[in-house]
C-alpha positions in Angstrom: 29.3 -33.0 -18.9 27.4 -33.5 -22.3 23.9 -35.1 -22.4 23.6 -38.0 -25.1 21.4 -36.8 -28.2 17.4 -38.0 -27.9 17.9 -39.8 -24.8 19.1 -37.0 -22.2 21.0 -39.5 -20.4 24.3 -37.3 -18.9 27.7 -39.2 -19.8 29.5 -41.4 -16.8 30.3 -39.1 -14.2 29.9 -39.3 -10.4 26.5 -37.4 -10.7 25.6 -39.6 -13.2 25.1 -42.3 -10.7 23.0 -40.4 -8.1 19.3 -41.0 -7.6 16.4 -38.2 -8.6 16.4 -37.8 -4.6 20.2 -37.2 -4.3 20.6 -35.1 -7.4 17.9 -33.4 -6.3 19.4 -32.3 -2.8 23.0 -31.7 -4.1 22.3 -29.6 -7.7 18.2 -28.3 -6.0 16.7 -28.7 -9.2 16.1 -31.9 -11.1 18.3 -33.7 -14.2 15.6 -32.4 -16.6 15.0 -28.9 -14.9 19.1 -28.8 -15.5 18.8 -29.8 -19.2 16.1 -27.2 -19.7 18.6 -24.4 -17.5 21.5 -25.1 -19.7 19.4 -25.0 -23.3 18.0 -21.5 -22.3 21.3 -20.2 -21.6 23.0 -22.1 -24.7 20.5 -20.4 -26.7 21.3 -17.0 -25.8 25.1 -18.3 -26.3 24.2 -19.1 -29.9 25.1 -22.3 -29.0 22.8 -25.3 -30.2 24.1 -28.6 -28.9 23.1 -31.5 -26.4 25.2 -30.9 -23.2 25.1 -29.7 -19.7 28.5 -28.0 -18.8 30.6 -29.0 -16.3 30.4 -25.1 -14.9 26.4 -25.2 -14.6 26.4 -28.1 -12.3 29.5 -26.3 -10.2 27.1 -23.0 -10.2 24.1 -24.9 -8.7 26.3 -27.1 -6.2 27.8 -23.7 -5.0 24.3 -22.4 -4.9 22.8 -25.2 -3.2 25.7 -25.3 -0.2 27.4 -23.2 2.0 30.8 -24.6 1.8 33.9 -23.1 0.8 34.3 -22.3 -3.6 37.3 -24.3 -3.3 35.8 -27.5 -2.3 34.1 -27.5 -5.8 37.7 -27.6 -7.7 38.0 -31.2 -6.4 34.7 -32.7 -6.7 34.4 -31.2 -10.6 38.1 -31.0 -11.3 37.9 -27.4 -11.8 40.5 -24.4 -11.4 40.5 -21.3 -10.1 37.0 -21.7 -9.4 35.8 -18.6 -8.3 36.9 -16.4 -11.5 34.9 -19.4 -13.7 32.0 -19.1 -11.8 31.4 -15.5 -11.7 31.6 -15.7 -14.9 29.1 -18.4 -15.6 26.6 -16.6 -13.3 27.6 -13.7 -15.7 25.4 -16.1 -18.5 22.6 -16.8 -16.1 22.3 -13.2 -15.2 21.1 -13.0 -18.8 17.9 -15.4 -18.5 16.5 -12.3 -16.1 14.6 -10.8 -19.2 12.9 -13.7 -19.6 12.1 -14.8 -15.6 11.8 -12.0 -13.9 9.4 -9.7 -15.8 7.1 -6.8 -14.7 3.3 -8.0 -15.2 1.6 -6.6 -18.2 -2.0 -5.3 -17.6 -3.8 -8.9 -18.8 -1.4 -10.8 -16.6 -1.8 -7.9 -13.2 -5.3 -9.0 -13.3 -5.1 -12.4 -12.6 -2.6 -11.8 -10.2 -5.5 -9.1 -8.8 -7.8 -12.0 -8.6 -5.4 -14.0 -7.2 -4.9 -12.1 -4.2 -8.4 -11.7 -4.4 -9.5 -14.9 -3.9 -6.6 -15.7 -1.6 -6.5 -12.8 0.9 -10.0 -10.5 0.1 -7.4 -7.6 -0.5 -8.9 -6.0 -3.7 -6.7 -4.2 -6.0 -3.5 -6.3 -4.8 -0.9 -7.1 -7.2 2.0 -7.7 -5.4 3.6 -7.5 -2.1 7.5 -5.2 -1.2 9.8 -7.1 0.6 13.6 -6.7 1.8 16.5 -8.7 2.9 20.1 -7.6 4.2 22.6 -10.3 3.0 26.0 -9.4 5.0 29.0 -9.1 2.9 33.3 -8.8 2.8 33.2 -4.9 3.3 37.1 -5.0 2.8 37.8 -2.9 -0.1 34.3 -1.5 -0.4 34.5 2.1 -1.8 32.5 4.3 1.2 32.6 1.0 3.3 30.5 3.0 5.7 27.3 2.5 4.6 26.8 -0.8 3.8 26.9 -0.9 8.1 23.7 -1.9 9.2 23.2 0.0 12.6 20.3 -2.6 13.5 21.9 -5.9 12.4 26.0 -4.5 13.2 26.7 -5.8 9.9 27.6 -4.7 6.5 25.2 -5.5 4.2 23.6 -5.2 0.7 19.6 -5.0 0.1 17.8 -7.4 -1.7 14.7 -5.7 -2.7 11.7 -7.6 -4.3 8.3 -7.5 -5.6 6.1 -10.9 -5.2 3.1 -11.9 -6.1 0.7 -14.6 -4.6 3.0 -17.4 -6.1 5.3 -16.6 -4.7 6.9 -15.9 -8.0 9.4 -12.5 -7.9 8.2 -9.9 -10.7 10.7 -7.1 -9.3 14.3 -7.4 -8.2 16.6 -5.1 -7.1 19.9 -5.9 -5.4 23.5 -4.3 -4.2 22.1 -1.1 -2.3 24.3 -0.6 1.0 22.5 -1.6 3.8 23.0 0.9 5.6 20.6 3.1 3.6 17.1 3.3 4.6 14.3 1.5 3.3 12.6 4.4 1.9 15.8 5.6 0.1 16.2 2.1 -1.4 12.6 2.3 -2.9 13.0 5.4 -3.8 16.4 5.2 -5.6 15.2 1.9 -7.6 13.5 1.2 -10.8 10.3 0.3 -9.0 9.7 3.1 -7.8 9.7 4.9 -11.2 6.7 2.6 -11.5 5.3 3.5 -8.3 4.9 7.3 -9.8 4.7 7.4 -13.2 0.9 8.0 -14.5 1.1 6.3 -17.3 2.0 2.9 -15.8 -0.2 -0.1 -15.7 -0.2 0.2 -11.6 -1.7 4.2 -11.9 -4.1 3.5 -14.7 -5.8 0.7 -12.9 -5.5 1.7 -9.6 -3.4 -1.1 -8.3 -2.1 -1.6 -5.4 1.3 -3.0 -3.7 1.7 -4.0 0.0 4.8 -2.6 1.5 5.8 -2.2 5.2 6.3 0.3 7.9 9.2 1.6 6.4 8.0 2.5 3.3 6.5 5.3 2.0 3.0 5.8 2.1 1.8 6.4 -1.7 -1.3 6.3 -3.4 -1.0 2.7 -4.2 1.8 1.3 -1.7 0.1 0.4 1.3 1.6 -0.2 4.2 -0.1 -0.4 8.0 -1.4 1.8 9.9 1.3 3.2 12.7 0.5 3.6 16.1 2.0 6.1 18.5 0.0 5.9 21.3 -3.4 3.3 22.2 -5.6 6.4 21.8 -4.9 6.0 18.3 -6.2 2.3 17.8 -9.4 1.1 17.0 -10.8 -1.7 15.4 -11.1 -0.6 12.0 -7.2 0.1 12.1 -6.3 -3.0 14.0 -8.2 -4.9 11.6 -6.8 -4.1 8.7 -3.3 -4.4 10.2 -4.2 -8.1 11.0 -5.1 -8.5 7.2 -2.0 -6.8 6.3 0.1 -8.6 8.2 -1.2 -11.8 6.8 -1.1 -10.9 2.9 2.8 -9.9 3.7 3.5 -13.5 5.2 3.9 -14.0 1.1 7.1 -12.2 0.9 8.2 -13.9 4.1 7.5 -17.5 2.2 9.1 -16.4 -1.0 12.5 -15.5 0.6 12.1 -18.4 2.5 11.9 -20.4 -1.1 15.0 -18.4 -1.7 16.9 -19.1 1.0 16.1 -22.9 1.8 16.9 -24.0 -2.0 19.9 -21.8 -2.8 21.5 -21.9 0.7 24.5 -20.0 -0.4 22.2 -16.3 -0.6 22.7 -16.2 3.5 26.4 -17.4 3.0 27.9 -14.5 1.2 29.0 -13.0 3.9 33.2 -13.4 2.8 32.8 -12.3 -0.6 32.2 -8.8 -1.8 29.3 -6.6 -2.8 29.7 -7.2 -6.4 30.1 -10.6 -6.5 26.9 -10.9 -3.7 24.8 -8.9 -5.5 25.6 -11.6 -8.3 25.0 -14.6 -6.9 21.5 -12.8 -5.4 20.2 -11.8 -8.6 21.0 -15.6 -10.4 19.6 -17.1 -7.2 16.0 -15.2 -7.7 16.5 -16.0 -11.5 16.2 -19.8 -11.1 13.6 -19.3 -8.0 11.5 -18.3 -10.8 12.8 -20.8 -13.2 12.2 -23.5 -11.0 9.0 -22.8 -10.0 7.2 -22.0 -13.2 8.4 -25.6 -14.1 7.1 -26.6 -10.5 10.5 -28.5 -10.0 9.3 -29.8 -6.6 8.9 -27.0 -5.1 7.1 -27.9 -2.5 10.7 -29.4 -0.9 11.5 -25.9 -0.2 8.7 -24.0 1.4 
């Protein structure tokens, strides 16, 4: 599918004759947000031309569903769908140096006085959340431990860093899930940034929320634990209470994630390459989306 030059009207096909609403619901961005999508990852292509391929829209539709790849090979007359769209996600995979970005130090201070303003947490720059997305374990090298003793599933670990928009400045995906939280931190980038002195986090004395299962570090906070009710009082249930309420943020991002690209809790046949994939495009164009505010209030 091209778009005509100047006028961004997309050439007669059936999408061309859907409504904002219905292009909306089927491709979960809008035309223009697509036009801008398929620019950003022409440019990085080297390619300077008018168009929105025929693969982008059959990305976002397989995105925005949970139906089977092969339904997409009638609808946009494409074959052997899956190979072509792993490797189209292959070219979005590429935006992620430009949308999902750690803070620098001018930036981590509005986000400080975001969560400032927002929650009364000083020193809060973003919040550590997790989510198992099961997965095809067939052929899986040490198909063991991506079994989730919790969930009894096999799994893979989205790990993320959010901030008060809800936007993701940290991902890490594809860890078995049947590692532990902590070892997931500890065996990611993040966490490099979590301990190194000279980072912007250290120097400023920033903090990150994280949950019970993290580690407790000098700035990764996580609640207080309770073994017993001799241990509570109200200082410590207090500040669990405000914990618990700045960590609803991660809860509202993966929300975001999950309501407009359906397809990240509908991995569940493929494998933990092609999951972790799809996860990391999907949290790409989260971020794309909402930085253009593409209606994102649809999807909270």
């Amino acid at each position: 599918m091209k778009v005509l030059p100047k006028t961004g009207v997309m050439e007669n096909e059936w999408w061309n004759d859907l409504n904002d609403d219905e292009f909306q619901n089927i491709f979960r961005m809008s035309k223009t947000t697509v036009i801008d999508l398929q620019a950003e990852i022409d440019h990085l292509e080297n390619v300077y031309e008018d168009r929105v391929e025929n693969l982008l829209l059959v990305c976002l539709w397989i995105l925005g569903n949970t139906k089977p790849f092969d339904e997409a090979e009638q609808l946009f007359n494409v074959k052997d769908v899956e190979n072509k769209v792993h490797e189209y996600f292959a070219k979005i995979l590429k935006l992620a140096s430009t949308y999902i970005v750690w803070p620098e130090e001018d930036e981590l201070k509005l986000i400080e006085k975001g969560f400032l303003k927002q929650y009364a947490f000083p020193k809060l720059v973003g919040v550590i959340g997790s989510l198992h997305i099961e997965i095809n374990p067939e052929g899986e090298k040490d198909k063991a431990d991506y079994f989730n003793n919790i969930m009894h599933k096999h799994t893979i670990v989205l790990q993320v860093v959010c901030d008060n928009n809800l936007l993701l400045r940290d991902v890490s995906v594809g860890c078995p899930g049947g590692k532990s939280i902590k070892d997931i931190l500890e065996s990611s980038p993040l966490h490099n940034l979590l301990t190194d002195p000279s980072s912007s986090l250290l120097k400023n004395d920033f903090l990150l929320l994280g949950g019970t299962e993290h580690p407790q570090l000098n700035n990764l906070v996580t609640p207080f634990k309770f073994l017993n009710v001799e241990n509570l009082n109200q200082r410590h249930l207090k500040f669990n209470i405000l914990h618990n309420s700045v960590m609803d943020v991660v809860e509202k991002t993966f929300k975001c994630l999950e309501t407009r690209f359906p397809r990240l809790t509908s991995v569940d046949r493929l494998n933990s390459k092609m999951a972790s994939l799809i996860a990391n495009c999907i949290c790409i164009l989260h971020n794309f989306t909402r930085v253009r505010n593409d209606r994102c209030e649809l999807y909270l």
